[in-house]
C-alpha positions as a printed Julia matrix, in Angstrom:
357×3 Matrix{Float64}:
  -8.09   22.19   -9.56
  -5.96   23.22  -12.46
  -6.65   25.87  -14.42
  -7.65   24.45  -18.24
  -4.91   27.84  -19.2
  -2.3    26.22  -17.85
  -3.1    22.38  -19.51
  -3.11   23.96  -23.11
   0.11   24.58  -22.64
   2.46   22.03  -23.4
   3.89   20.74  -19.95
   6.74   19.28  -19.01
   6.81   15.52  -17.78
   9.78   14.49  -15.02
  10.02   10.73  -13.98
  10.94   11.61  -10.48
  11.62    7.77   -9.46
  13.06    4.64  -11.15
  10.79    3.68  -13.83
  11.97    0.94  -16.86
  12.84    2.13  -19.85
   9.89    0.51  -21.62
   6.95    2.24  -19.72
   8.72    5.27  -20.3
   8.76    4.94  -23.94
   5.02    3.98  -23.06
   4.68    7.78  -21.84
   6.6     9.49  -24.48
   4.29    8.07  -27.08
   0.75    8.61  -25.24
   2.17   12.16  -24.88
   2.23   12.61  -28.64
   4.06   15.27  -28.81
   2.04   17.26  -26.68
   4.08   17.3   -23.67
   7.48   16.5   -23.19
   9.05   13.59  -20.96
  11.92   14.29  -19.36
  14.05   10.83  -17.6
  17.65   11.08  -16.68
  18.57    7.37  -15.02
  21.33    8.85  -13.79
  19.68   11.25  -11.74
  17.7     8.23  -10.11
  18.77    5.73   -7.62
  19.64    2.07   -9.24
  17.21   -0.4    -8.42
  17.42   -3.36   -6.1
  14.44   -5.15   -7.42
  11.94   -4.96  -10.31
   9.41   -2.19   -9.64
  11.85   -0.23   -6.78
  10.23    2.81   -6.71
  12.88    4.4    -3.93
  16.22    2.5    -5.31
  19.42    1.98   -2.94
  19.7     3.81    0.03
  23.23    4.82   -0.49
  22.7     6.74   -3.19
  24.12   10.04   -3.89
  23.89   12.57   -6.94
  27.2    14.45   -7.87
  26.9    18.45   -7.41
  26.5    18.57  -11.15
  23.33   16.12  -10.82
  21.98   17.62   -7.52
  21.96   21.36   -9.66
  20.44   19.49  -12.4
  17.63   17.01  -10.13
  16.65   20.45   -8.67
  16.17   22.46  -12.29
  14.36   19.41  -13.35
  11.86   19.95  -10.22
  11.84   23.13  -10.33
  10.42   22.76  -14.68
   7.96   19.65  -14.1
   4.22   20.25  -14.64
   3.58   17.31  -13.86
   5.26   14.45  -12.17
   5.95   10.33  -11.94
   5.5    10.19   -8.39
   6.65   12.33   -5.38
  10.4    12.57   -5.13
  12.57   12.04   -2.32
  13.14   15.41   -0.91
  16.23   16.51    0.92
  14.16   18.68    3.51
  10.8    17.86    4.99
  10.48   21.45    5.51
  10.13   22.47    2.03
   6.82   23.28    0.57
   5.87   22.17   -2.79
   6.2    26.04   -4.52
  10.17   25.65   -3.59
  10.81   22.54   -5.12
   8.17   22.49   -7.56
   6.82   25.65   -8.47
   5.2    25.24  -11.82
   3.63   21.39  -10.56
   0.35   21.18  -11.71
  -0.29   16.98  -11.04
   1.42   14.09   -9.71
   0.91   10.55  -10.08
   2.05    8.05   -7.38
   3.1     5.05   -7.08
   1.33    4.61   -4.12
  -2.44    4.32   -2.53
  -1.66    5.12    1.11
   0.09    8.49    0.11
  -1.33   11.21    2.91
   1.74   11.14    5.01
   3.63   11.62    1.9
   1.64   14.56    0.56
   2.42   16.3     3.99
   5.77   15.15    4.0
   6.32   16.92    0.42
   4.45   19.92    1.1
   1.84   19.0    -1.15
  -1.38   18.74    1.53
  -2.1    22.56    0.51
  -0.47   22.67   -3.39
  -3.16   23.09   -5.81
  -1.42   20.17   -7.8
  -3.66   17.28   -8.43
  -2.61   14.29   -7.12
  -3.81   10.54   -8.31
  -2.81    7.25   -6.75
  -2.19    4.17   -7.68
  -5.39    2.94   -5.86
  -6.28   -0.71   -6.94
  -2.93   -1.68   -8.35
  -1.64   -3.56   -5.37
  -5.02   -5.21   -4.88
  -4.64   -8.69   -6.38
  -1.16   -9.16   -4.78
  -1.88   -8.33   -1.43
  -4.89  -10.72   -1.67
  -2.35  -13.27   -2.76
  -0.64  -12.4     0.36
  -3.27  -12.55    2.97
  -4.65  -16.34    1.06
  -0.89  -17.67    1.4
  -0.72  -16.19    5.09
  -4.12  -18.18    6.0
  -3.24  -21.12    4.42
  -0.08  -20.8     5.83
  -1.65  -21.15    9.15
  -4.3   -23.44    8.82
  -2.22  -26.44    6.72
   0.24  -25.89    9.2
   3.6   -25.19    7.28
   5.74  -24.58    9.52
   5.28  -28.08   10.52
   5.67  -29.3     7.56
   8.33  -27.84    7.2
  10.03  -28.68    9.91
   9.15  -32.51    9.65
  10.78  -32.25    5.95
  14.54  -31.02    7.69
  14.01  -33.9    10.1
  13.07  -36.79    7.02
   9.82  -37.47    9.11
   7.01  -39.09    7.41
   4.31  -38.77    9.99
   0.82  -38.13    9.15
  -0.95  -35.16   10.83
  -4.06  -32.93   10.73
  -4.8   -29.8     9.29
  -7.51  -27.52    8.95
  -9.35  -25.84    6.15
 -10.18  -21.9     5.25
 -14.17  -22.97    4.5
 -16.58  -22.14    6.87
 -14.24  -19.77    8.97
 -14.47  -16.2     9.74
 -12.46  -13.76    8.56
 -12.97  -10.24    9.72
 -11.59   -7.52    7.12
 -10.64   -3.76    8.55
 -11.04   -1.59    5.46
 -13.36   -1.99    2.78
 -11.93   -0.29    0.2
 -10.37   -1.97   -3.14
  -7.63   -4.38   -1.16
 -10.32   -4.95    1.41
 -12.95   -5.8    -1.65
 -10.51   -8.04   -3.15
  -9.73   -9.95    0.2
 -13.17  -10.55    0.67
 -13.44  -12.15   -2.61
 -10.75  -14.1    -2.35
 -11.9   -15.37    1.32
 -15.54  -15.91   -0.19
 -13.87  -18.54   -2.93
 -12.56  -20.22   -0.07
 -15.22  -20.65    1.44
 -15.23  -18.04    4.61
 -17.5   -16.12    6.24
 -16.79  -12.36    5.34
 -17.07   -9.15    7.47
 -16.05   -6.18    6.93
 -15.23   -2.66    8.85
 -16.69    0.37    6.87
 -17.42    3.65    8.16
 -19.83    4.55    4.72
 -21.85    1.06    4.08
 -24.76   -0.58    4.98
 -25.27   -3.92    5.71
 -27.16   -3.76    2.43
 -24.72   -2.26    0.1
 -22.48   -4.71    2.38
 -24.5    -7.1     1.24
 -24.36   -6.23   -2.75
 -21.24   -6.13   -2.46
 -20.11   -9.57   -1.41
 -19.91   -9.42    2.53
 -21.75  -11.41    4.76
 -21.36   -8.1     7.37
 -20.53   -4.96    7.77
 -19.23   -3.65   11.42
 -18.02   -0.26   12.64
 -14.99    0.51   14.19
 -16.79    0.7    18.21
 -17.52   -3.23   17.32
 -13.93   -3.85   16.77
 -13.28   -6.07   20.1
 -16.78   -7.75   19.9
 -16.01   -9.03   15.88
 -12.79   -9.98   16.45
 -13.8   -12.51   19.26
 -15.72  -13.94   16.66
 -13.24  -13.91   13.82
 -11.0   -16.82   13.3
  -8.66  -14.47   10.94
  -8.69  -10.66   10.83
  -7.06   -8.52    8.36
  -5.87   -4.8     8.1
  -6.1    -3.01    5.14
  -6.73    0.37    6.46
  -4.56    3.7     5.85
  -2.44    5.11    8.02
  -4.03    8.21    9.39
  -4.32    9.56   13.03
  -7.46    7.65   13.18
  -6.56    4.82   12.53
  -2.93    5.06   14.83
  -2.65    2.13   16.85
  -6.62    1.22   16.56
  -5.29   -2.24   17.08
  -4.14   -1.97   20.51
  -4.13   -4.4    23.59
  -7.41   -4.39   24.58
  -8.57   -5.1    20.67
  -5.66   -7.74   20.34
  -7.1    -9.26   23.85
 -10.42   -9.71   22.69
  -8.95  -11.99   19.62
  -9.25  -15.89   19.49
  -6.48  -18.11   21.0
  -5.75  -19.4    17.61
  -6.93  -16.48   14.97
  -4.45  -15.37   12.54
  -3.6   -11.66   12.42
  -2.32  -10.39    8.84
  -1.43   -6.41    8.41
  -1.23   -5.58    4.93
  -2.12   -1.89    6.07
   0.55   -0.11    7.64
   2.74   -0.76   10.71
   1.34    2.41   12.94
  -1.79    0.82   12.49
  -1.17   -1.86   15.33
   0.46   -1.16   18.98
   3.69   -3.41   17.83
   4.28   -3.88   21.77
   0.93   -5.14   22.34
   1.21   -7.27   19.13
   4.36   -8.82   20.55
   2.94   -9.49   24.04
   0.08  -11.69   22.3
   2.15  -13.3    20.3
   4.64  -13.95   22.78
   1.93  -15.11   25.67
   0.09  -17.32   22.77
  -2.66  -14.88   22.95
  -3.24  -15.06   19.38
  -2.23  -17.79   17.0
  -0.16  -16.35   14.34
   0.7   -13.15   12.61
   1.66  -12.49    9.21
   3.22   -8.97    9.07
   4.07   -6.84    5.68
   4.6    -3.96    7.76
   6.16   -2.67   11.02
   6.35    0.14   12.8
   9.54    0.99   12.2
  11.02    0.16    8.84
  13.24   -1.68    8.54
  12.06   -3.79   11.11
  14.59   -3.63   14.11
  17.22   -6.5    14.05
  16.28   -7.48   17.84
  12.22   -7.56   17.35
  11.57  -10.6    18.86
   8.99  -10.62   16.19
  12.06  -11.86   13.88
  12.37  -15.38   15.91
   8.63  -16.04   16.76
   7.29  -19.38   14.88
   3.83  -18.39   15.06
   4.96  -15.26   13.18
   5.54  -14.94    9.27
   7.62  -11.29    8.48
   7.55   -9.73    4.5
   9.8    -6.68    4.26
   6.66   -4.52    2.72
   6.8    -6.19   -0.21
   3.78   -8.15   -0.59
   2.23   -5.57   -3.13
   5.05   -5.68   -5.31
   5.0    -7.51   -8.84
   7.13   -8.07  -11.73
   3.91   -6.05  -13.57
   3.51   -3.08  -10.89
   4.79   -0.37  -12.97
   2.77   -1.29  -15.92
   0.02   -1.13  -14.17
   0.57    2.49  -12.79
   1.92    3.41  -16.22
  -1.43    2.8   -17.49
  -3.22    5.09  -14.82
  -0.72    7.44  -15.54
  -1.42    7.59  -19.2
  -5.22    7.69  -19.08
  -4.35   10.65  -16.3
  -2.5    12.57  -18.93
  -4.34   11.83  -21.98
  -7.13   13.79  -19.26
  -5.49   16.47  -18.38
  -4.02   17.25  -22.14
  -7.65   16.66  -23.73
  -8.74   19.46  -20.38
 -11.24   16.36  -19.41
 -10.14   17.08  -15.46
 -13.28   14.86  -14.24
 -12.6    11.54  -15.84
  -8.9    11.71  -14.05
  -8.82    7.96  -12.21
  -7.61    7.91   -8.57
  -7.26   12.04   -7.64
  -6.41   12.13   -3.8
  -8.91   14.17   -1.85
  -6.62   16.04    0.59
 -10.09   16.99    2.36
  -9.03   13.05    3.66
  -5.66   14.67    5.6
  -7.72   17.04    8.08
């Protein structure tokens, strides 16, 4: 925890990442004076898209700017999100000796915290934990609906100037089984229960009761994996990425899946055996698959994944919004206000790194 000492004093704020000028006027004023911001654009990566939080890939600071990115580092108490480092084998006192807190603009953030050299750091660190929630709900509705009104076929009867009535099917009254009950796993299963589904939900902490009060028609555990999912007309993945959860989905899990479920990973791409996911999708094994993640990233230019009609491919974008940055501004400023006012305990979102071991 940090020391209240060290919060009196007046820190030293680095935007680390691409951030718009107007949230960052957003931080200078919540920081009334009491800390100072420091944001040098050209020190940063240019954007491709509204709320790029890495910027282009190509990118590469002059001498000049690599001395000064490093003295900037090297002064931050306390940071807009974990930097790109140049060396995964730094430790966070090298780069960032005085770092006291950083706020990310991620949830799923423990491979980046070892990554950084920040898993032993006595730096807090706060996520952006609920931000992506309502998008990625948006994502996983469109992906079932997708599926179920049969787009693709529409689609494709459009390019051929085909009027031709057909049948669908509807969301109401199916299963959907959700892996992760956390806040995108809540939110699915809210937007599911609007539409009418059946809700069940992996959680290693709640009851069926507190399932129960909290929306979910179920609550299963991670042994009854195969035996829900033979149930479950449409199973989602909102799960982090840790060596629990590496490749949980495998072939034995993705075997035990209806003909005609839909799979939708809105976790991350380790979280599924991507060779067993392509074998069912391949062999009709499983309906359709709506992927915001992969294993590797970018996803390879041969997956056969790419070509597969029963298969619907988002470059990890789904959580990102015009209004993302907003959003984490306004964590980051109740954050700050906290640790300037020495009010540690009402910090939102602070990472328990007990979670990485």
């Amino acid at each position: 925890m940090v020391e209240e000492a060290r919060v009196q004093m007046q820190p030293t704020i680095f935007v680390s990442t691409p951030l718009e000028d107007d949230q960052v006027v957003r931080i200078i004023a919540a920081a009334e004076g009491r800390a100072t911001v420091v944001h040098e654009p050209d020190l940063l990566p240019p954007i491709r898209y509204v709320a790029d939080h890495k910027g282009c890939a190509d990118f590469v600071r002059t001498p000049e700017q690599q001395a000064r990115w490093k003295a900037r580092l090297a002064e931050a108490d306390f940071l807009w999100d974990i930097p790109p480092l140049d060396s995964v084998q730094m430790t966070s006192t090298e780069w960032a000796p005085k770092l006291q807190w950083v706020q990310t603009t991620s949830s799923g953030v423990g491979p980046m915290i070892e990554k950084s050299g920040l898993a032993n750091s006595a730096a807090i660190i706060s996520t952006a934990k609920g931000i992506h929630a309502e998008p990625l709900s948006e994502f996983v509705l469109l992906a079932l609906l997708m599926h179920v009104k049969r787009l693709r076929h529409l689609q494709s009867e459009q390019t051929a100037h085909r009027w031709q009535r057909y049948c669908g099917d509807a969301l109401a009254g199916k299963t959907v089984a959700i892996v992760g009950a956390g806040e995108v796993g809540h939110r699915v299963a809210q937007v599911c229960k609007f539409m009418g589904m059946r809700v069940l939900a992996m959680s290693r902490r709640l009851t069926p009761s507190e399932g129960r009060l909290r929306g979910y028609d179920g609550v299963f555990s991670r042994t009854q994996l195969a035996e829900v999912f033979a149930t479950a007309d449409a199973v989602v993945l909102a799960v982090p990425h840790t060596s629990e959860t590496e490749r949980m989905i495998d072939a034995e899990i993705l075997a035990a899946m209806k003909s005609d479920a839909i799979l939708v990973n809105i976790a991350r791409g380790q979280v599924v055996d991507e060779s067993a996911l392509i074998d069912a999708v391949q062999n009709h094994r499983i309906g359709f698959a709506a992927l915001d993640v992969a294993q590797t990233e970018p996803l390879p230019a041969d997956s056969p994944l790419w070509d597969h009609p029963n298969v619907l491919i988002s470059p990890h974008s789904a959580s990102t919004v015009v209004d993302e940055n907003r959003k984490i501004t306004d964590i980051f400023i109740h954050n700050l206000k906290c640790l300037l006012d020495n009010q540690l305990g009402s910090m939102k979102n602070v990472f328990d790194k007990s979670q990485l071991y």
